[in-house]
KEVO-903889 format. One record per residue (C-alpha): y negated, z negated, x negated; residue in one letter. Coordinates in pm, whole numbers, padded with zeros to 5 digits, always signed. Each point is the difference from the previous one (the first is absolute). Layout:
<atoms>
YZXA/...
</atoms>
This chain:
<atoms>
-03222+02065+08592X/+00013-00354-00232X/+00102-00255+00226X/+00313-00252-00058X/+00077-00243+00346X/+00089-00323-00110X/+00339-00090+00058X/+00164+00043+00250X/-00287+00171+00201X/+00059+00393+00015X/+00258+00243+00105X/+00238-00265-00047X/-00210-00215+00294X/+00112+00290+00252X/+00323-00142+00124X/-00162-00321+00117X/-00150+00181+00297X/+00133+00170+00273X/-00219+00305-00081X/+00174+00325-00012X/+00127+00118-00380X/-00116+00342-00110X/-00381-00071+00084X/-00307-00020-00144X/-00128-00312+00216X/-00380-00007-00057X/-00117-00118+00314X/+00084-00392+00019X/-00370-00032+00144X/+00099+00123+00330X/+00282-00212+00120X/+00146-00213-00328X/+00351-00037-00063X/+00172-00301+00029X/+00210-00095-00280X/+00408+00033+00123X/-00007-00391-00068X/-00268-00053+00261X/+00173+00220+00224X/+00334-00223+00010X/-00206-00332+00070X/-00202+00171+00281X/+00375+00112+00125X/+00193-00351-00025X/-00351-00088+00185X/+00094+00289+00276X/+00340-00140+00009X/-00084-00340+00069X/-00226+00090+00286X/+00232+00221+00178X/+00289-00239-00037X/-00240-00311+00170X/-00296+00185+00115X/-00099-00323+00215X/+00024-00231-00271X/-00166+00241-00270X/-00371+00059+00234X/+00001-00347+00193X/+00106-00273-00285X/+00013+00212-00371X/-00238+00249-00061X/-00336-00159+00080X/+00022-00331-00108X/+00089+00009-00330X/+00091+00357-00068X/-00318+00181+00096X/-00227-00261-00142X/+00234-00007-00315X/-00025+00404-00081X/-00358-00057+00106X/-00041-00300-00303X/+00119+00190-00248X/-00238+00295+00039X/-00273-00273+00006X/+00164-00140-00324X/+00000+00421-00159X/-00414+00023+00127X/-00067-00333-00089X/-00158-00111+00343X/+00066-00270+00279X/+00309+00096+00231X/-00216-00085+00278X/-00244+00267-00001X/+00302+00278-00047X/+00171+00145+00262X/+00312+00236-00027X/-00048+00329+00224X/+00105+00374-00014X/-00201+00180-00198X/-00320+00022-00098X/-00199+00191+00265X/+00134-00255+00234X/-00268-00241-00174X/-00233+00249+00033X/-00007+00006+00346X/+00091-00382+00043X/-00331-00064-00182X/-00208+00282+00170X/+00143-00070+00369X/-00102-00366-00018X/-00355+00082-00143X/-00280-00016+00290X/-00202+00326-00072X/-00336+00041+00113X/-00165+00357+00115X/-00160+00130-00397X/+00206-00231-00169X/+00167+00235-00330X/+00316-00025-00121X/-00002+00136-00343X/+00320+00236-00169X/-00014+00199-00262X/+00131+00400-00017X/+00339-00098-00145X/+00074-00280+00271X/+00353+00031+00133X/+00007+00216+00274X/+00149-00286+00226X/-00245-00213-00084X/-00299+00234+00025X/+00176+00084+00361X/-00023-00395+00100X/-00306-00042-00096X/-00130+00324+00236X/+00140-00163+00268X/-00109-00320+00014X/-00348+00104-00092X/+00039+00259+00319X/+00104-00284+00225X/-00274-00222-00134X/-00327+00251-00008X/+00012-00063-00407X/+00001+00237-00231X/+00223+00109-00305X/-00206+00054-00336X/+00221+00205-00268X/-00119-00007-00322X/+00069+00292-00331X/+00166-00162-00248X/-00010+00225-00328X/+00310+00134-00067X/+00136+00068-00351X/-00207-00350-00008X/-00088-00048-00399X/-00017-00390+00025X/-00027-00250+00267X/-00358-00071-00006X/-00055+00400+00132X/+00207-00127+00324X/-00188-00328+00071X/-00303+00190-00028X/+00123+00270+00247X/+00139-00291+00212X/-00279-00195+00005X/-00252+00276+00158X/+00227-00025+00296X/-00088-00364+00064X/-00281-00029+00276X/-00131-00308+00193X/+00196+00139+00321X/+00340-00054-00219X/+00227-00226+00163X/+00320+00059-00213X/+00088+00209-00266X/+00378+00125-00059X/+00033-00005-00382X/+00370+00177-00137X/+00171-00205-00302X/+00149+00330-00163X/-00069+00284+00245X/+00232+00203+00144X/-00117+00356-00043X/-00134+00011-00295X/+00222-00294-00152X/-00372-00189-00193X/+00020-00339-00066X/-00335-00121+00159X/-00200-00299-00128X/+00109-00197+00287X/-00180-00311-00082X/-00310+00127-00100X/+00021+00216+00295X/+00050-00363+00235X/-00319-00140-00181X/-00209+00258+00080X/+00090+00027+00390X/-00020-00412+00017X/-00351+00088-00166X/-00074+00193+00302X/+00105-00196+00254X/+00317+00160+00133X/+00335-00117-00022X/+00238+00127-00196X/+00380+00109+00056X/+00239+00140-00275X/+00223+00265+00058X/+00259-00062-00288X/+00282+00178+00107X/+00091+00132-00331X/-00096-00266-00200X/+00253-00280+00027X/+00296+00052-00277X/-00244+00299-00153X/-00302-00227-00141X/-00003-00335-00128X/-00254-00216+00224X/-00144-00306+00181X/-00024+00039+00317X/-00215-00295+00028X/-00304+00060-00207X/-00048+00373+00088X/-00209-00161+00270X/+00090+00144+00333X/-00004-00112+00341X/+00331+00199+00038X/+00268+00201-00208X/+00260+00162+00133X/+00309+00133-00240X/+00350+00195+00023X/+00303-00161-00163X/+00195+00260+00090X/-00149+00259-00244X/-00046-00161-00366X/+00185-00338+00070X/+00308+00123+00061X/+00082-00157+00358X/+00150+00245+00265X/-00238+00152+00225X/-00207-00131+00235X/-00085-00303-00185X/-00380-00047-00038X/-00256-00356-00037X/-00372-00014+00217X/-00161-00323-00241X/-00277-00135+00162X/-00289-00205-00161X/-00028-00389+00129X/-00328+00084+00207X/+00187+00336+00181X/+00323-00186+00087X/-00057-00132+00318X/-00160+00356+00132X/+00302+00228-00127X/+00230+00022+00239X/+00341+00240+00033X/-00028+00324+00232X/+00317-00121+00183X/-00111-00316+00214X/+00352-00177+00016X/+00174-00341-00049X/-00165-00123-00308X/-00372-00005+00180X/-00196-00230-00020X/+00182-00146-00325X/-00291+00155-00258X/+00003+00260-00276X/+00268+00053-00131X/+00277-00138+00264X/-00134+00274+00279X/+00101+00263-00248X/+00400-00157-00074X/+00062+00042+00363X/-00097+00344+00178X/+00267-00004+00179X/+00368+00136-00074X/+00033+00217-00350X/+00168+00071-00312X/-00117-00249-00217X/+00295+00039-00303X/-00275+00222-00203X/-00216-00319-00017X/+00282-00227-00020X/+00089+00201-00324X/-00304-00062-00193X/+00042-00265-00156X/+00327+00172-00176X/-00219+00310-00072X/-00222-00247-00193X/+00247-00184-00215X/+00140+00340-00098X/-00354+00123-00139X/+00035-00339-00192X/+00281+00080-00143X/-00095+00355-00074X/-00330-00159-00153X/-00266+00040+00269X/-00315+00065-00308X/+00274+00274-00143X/+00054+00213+00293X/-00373+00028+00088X/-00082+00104-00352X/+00296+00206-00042X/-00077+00185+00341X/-00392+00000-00123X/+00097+00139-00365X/+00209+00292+00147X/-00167+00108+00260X/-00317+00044-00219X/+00268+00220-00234X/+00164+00150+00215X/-00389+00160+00203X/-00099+00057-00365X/+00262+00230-00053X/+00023+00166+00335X/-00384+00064-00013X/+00021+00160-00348X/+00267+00175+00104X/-00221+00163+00290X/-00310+00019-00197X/-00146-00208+00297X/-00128-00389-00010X/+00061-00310+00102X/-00147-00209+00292X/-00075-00340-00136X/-00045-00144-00373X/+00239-00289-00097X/-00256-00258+00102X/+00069+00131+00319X/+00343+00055+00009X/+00341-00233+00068X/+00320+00152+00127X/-00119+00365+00166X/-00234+00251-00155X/-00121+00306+00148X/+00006+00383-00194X/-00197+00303+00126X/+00238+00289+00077X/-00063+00307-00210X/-00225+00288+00173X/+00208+00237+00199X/+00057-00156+00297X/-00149-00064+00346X/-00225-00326-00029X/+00067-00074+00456X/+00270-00251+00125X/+00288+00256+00104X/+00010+00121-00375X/+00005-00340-00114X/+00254-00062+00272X/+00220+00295-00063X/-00017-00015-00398X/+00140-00402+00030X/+00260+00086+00215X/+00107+00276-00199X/+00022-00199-00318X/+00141-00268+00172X/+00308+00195+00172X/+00013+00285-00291X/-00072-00186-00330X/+00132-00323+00095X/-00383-00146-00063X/-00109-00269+00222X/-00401+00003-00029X/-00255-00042+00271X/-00277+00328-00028X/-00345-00073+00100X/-00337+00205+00097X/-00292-00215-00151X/-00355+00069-00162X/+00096+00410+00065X/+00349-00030-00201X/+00333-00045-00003X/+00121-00321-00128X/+00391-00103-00065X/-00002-00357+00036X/+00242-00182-00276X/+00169-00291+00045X/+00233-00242-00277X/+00237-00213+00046X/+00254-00184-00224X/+00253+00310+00105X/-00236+00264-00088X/-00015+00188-00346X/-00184+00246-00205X/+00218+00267+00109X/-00072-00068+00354X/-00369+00108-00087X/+00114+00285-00179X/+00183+00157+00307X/-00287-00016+00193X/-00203+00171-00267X/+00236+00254-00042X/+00079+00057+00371X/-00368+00018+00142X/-00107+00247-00331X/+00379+00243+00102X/-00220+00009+00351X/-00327+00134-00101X/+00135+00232-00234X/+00241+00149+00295X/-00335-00022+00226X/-00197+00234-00264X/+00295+00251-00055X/
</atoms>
């Protein structure tokens, strides 16, 4: 268990969220946690909305706020403002992209087995609507290297493929995907290409720009530290014009990205707050966090999977801030065990960790943060082994 945070990441980080003491928190991947700091800008923001709500949505917040928060993400993924727009989350570019897409009957939309199940859900539908058809394609899974997942990915490609949903870092089984070389080889084919990075942003350092796509979408509400509901649909110069916001409201016919600020009348403060969530990584040292968070979590599996006697899911080349460890034998490998055995942690240990069916296993997802420590990993380890000894008694 050899790991020493730099200064002053660690237990000592805890108090600077709003994340309840006495918990092992090792599942920022789900929904993030905004730093308390974040939290008070994105309140004075609240404040100044419902004192003047007329003068906050008709003369401040679009013109220059939005645009603002929305240049200084472009500034962080070193693109043009102009071809990001600020929206929700990230399966709301998903289906942005995907609803504006004209489909024809045997056109294939390729996904892989560890697409997010939102996504893969979007994707069903539109294809259904438009006589096309959804391709998924096995990605292997403990992956050895990244050339073993182009390879897989690549067999997927046909003629017939219109588009091809490519994950950043996916979310079940937490890889880090060769995104770029992944982008190449669907341009190769002819399709078009759209990113789902909702993990990525704050996690992995990047350019947005030369990973090649027509489209990425990204949260900022899960590594970034924004509040929730805070997510960027970038759109390459040639797509622009054709992307277009699922909400038709006051803003059409002003062009990507303007028909996304204004979708008619919403919370905007978690937006509004990111560019304070941004200086606050600076200060906090944006390269440190993402290797501290890379550095432990790589630890902290290590241990838990010795611990177990198990493995881990990905090798560092494939790893940044979550890693995923096979559960010992012992228990059920179906979704209510999984279900059942998180919540019990969860509510009984005090171990927040997301527990996952894949590849005819159990895998505990793990998560690190600039909160998290060794000894959060060694609850879990401890805590899930106390459980399969009770289940063999």
């Amino acid at each position: 268990m050899e790991f020493q945070p730099p200064a002053p990441f660690g237990a000592a980080m805890h108090t600077a969220f709003a994340l309840a003491p006495h918990f092992a928190h090792l599942n920022h991947g789900a929904f993030g946690a905004p730093p308390r700091a974040v939290l008070q800008v994105q309140a004075a923001l609240r404040a100044r909305m419902e004192a003047e709500p007329s003068k906050f949505f008709e003369r401040d917040f679009l013109e220059p706020e939005m645009r603002a928060a929305a240049g200084a993400l472009a500034d962080y993924l070193r693109t043009d403002v102009d071809g990001l727009a600020l929206i929700e989350n990230a399966t709301i570019g998903v289906n942005a992209v995907l609803r504006h897409l004209d489909f024809a009957p045997g056109d294939e939309i390729l996904i892989t087995d560890q697409t997010y199940g939102a996504v893969a859900n979007a994707a069903a539908y539109v294809a259904a609507r438009a006589g096309a058809v959804v391709r998924r394609v096995a990605l292997p899974f403990p992956a050895a290297e990244p050339t073993t997942i182009l390879s897989a990915f690549e067999e997927g490609l046909t003629p017939r493929t219109r588009l091809a949903i490519i994950d950043h870092v996916t979310s079940q089984t937490a890889q880090v995907l060769p995104v770029t070389e992944l982008v190449a080889a669907a341009r190769v084919a002819g399709a078009l290409t759209l990113v789902d990075g909702a993990h990525a942003p704050g996690m992995l350092e990047f350019d947005l720009a030369t990973i090649g796509a027509d489209w990425y979408t990204g949260n900022c509400h899960k590594w970034l530290f924004t509040p929730r509901s805070c997510a960027f649909l970038w759109a390459a110069h040639d797509q622009r014009a054709a992307t277009l916001p699922l909400v038709v409201s006051h803003g059409y016919g002003l062009g990507f990205p303007y028909e996304f600020d204004w979708v008619g009348t919403r919370d905007v403060t978690a937006q509004l707050a990111l560019p304070a969530a941004l200086r606050l990584r600076a200060q906090w040292g944006e390269t440190a966090i993402q290797e501290h968070n890379r550095r432990l979590v790589l630890a902290g599996s290590t241990h838990v999977a010795e611990a177990w006697g198990t493995e881990v899911g990905t090798p560092p080349a494939l790893t940044g801030a979550m890693r995923c460890v096979a559960l010992p034998a012992g228990f059920a490998v179906d979704a209510e065990t999984a279900h059942a055995l998180r919540w019990q942690l969860a509510e009984e240990d005090r171990v927040q960790v997301p527990i996952l069916p894949f590849a005819g296993r159990l895998w505990a997802r793990l998560s690190a943060q600039v909160y998290n420590t060794m000894d959060d990993y060694a609850r879990l380890a401890a805590a899930v082994a106390r459980r399969r000894t009770n289940r063999s008694q």
